[in-house]
C-alpha positions in Angstrom: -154.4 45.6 -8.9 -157.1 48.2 -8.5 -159.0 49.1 -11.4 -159.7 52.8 -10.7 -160.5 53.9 -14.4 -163.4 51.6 -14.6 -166.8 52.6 -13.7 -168.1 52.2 -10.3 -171.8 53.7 -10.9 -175.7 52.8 -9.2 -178.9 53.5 -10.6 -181.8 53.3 -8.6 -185.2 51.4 -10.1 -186.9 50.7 -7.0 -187.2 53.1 -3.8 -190.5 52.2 -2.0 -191.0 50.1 1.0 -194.1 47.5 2.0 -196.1 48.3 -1.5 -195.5 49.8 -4.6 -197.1 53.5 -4.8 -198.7 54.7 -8.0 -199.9 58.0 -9.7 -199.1 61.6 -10.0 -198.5 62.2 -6.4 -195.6 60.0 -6.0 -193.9 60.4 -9.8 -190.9 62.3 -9.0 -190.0 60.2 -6.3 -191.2 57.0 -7.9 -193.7 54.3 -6.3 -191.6 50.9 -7.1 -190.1 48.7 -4.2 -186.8 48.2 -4.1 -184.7 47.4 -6.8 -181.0 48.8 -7.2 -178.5 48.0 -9.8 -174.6 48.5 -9.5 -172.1 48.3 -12.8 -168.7 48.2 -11.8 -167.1 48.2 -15.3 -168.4 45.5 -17.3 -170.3 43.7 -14.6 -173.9 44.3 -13.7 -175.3 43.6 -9.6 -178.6 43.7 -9.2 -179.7 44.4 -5.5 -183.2 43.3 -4.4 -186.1 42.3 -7.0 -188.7 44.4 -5.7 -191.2 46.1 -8.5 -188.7 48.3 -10.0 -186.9 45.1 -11.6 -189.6 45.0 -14.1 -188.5 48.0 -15.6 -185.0 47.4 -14.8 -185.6 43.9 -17.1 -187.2 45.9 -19.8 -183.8 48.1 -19.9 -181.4 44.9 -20.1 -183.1 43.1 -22.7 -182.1 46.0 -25.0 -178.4 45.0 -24.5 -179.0 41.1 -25.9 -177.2 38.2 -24.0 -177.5 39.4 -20.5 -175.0 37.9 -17.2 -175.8 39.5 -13.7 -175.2 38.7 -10.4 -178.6 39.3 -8.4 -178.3 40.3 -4.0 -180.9 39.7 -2.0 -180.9 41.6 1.3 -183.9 38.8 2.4 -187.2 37.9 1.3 -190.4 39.9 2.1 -192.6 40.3 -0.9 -192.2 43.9 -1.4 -188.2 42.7 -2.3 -189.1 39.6 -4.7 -192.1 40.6 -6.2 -190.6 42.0 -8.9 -188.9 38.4 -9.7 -191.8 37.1 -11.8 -192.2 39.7 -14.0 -188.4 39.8 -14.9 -188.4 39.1 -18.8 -184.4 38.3 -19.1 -185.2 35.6 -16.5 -187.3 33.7 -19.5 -184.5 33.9 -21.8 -182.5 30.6 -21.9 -179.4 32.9 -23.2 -179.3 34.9 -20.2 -177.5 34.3 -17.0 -178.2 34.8 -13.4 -176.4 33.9 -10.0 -178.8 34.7 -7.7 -177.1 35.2 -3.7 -178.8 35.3 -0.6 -178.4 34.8 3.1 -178.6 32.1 5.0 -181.1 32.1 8.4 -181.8 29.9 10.9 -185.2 28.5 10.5 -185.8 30.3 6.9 -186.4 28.5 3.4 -183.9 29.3 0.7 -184.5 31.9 -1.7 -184.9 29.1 -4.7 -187.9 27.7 -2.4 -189.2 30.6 -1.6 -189.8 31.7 -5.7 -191.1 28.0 -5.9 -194.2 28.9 -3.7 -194.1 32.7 -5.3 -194.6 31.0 -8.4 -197.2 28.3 -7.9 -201.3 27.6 -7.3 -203.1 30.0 -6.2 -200.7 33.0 -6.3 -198.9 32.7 -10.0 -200.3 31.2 -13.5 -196.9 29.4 -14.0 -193.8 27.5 -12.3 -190.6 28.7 -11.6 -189.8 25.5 -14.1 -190.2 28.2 -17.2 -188.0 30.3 -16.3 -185.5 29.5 -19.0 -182.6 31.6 -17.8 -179.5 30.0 -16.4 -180.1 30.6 -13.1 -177.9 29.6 -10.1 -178.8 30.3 -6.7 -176.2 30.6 -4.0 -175.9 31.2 -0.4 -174.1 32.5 2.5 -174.0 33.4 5.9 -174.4 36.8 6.9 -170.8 38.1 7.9 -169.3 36.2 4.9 -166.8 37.3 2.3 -167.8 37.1 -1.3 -165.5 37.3 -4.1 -166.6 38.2 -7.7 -164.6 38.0 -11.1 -163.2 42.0 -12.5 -161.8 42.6 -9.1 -164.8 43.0 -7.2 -165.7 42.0 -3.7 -168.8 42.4 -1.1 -168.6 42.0 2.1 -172.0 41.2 4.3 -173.5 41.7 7.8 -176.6 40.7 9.6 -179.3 43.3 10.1 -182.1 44.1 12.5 -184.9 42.8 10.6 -187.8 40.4 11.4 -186.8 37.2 10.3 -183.5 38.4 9.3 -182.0 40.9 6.3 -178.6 40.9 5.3 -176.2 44.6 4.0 -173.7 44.8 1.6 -170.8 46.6 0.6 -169.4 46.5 -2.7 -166.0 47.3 -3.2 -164.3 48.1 -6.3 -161.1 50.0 -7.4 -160.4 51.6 -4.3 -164.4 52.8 -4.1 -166.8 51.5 -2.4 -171.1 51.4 -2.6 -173.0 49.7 1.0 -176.7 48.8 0.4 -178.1 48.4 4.3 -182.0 47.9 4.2 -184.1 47.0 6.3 -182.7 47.8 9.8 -183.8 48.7 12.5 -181.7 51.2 15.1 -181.7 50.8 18.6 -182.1 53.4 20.5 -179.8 56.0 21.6 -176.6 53.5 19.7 -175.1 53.0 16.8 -175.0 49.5 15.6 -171.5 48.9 15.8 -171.8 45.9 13.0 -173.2 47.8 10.4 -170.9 51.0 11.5 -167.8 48.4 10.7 -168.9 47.8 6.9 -170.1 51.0 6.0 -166.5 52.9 7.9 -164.9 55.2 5.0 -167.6 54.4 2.5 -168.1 56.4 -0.6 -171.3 56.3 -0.7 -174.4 54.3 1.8 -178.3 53.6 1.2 -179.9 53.5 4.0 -183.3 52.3 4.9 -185.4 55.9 6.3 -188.6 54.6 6.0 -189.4 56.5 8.8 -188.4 59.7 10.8 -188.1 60.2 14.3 -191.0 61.8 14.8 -193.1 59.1 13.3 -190.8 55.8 14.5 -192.3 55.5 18.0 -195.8 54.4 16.0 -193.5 51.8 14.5 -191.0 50.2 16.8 -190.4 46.3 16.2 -191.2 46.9 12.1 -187.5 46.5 11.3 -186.9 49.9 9.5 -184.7 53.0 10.7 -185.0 56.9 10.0 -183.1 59.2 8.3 -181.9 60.8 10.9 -180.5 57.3 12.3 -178.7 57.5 8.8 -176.9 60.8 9.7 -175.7 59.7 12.7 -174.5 56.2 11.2 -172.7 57.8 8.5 -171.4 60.7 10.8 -169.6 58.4 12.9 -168.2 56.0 10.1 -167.0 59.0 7.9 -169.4 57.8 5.3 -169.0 60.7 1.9 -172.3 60.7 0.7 -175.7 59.4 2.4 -178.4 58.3 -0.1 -181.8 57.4 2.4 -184.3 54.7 0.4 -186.6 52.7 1.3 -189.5 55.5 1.5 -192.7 55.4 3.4 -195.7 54.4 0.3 -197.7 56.9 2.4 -195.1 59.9 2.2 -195.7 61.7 -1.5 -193.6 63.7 -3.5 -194.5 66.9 -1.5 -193.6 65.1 2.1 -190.3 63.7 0.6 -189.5 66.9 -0.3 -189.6 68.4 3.5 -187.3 65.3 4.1 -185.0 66.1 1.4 -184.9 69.9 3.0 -184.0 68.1 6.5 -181.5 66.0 5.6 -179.4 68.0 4.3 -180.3 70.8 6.8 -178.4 67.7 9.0 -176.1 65.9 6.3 -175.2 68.8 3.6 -174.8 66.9 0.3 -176.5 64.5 1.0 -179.5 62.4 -1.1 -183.1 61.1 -1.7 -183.4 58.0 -4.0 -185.7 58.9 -6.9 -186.3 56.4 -9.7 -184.0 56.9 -12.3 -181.4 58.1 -10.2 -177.8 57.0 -11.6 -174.6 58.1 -9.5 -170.9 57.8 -10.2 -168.7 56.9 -7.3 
């Protein structure tokens, strides 16, 4: 049975790509990498552990015992270097199962905090991290079923070394997380067009536009106007592009904002501290 009275909502705690961006220029916007979480009812998903999970930790540990299920989307540092500075994740009362993709040729997640966490680069182990944590895998395409009715579906995106999307779906609604990508041009990937179709809402990596994109070809990242397009064609309700450019301030995000809805009326710009309800 679909649980439409519950909550579907996501918040936003991380926005950035590559590095985080401090100071005034960037404080509307925000300067922490990416980190999104999504409640549907009583259950808390946590997408990515870029710098914003700090702050996102700092928030949970006001609510006591904590249980989340934590998404990877795949393991560049700007996504995982929030994970060490994670306080619930010291708390042996706290639970965590931690999902990520399977690649060919690519460590697991759990080995990849291992070397995060050791000589020269951390002071301590991944050992005192006194959480119940539980890492789990899959392969990009896979079907994953969560208790309270929810389920996620996955697919494989254009990423060096490989990133995996998510949609969530939950009492008839639906939330798809797709960074980092990269389009090809003058197409519309017709994987990520199938799990995004009828959406409620999509984030979508725009790190760049396509002005600036030629510069970068081969990074792994789309543009915002890739978004439109995406979303156009898969009936998508609401666009929300992430993933910003660290070099593009508050002022140059909002020209984008202007454009994209110019392009995409009603559509969004992640901020920090964003919370929408689908």
């Amino acid at each position: 049975m679909l649980n439409k009275e519950a909550k579907l909502t996501v918040k936003f705690w991380g926005v950035r790509g590559s590095i985080p961006c401090p100071g005034l220029a960037y404080h509307r916007y925000g300067g922490n990498t990416p980190c999104v979480e999504i409640t549907c009812g009583d259950k808390t998903l946590i997408f990515d552990a870029g710098t914003g999970l700090r702050v996102l930790g700092q928030e949970l540990i006001k609510k006591g015992r904590i249980e989340a299920e934590i998404f990877f989307s795949h393991a560049h540092l700007d996504h995982i270097i929030g994970f060490p500075f994670f306080a619930p994740a010291f708390n042996p009362k706290n639970k965590f199962k931690i999902w990520s993709a399977v690649f060919d040729q690519q460590i697991p997640i759990k080995e990849v905090f291992k070397k995060l966490t050791s000589s020269p680069m951390f002071p301590v182990s991944l050992e005192v991290f006194n959480a119940n944590l539980d890492f789990l895998t899959f392969r990009p395409g896979d079907k994953i079923e969560l208790d309270g009715g929810i389920s996620l579906s996955t697919v494989a995106l254009n990423h060096p070394q490989g990133a995996v999307g998510y949609r969530v779906n939950f009492g008839g609604r639906s939330i798809c997380y797709i960074t980092d990508t990269e389009h090809k041009a003058g197409e519309i990937d017709q994987n990520i067009k199938g799990l995004v179709s009828g959406s409620d809402l999509v984030i979508y990596d725009a790190c760049f536009t396509d002005e600036d994109y030629p510069n970068f070809a081969g990074w792994g990242h789309s543009t915002w106007q890739e978004g439109v397009k995406l979303c156009d064609a898969a009936s998508v309700k609401k666009l929300v592009i992430f993933h910003h450019d660290p070099g593009n301030d508050d002022t140059a995000m909002d020209i984008i904002y202007e454009e994209v809805n110019k392009a995409r009326p009603g559509s969004l710009v992640a901020m920090e501290g964003m919370e929408l309800e689908v």
